[in-house]
N, C-alpha and C positions, 0 to 999 in steps of 0.2 A: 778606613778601618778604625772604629773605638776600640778602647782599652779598657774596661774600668776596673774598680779595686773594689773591695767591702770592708765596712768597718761595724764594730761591735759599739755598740754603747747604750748607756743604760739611764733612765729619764724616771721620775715618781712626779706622784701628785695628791692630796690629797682628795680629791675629787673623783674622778675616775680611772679605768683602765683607758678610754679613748685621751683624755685629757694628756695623760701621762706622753702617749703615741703623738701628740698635735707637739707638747711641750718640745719632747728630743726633738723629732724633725725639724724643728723653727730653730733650734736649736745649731743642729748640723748645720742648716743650711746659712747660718749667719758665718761659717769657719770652714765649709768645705762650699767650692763650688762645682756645677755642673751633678749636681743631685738627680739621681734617679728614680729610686726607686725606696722603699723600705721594708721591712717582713719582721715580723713578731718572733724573737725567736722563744723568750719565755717572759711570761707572766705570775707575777708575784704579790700577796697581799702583807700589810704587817695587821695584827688584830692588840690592838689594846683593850684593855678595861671588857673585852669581852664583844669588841665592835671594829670594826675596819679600821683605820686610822690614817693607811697610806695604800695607795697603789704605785707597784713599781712594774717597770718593763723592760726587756735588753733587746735594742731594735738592731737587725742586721742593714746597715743603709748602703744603698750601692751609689759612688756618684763616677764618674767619666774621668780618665784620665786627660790632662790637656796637653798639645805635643810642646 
């Protein structure tokens, strides 16, 4: 039987909204192991000067509890 937990966390980039999503995951996975899964919970831009400047995102990432 697994266990696993979810955690919240939140990752930008200035490139894209995918970028942003590859960034946290590589992210997670360097400090959580046994990673599962991930899900978008929301997605956010900043607009400077009248133009995009950042993309942010707050990933719900699921990984495995280990016994």
């Amino acid at each position: 039987m697994a266990v696993a937990k979810v955690i919240e966390i939140s990752a930008s980039s200035q490139q894209s909204f995918e970028h942003a999503i590859k960034t946290g995951v590589e992210h997670a996975t360097k400090t959580l192991n046994n990673v599962r899964g991930a899900w978008v919970k929301e997605q956010q831009i900043v607009v400077t000067n009248q133009q995009v400047s950042e993309y942010r995102v707050n990933l719900l990432v699921t990984f495995v509890l280990e016994d």
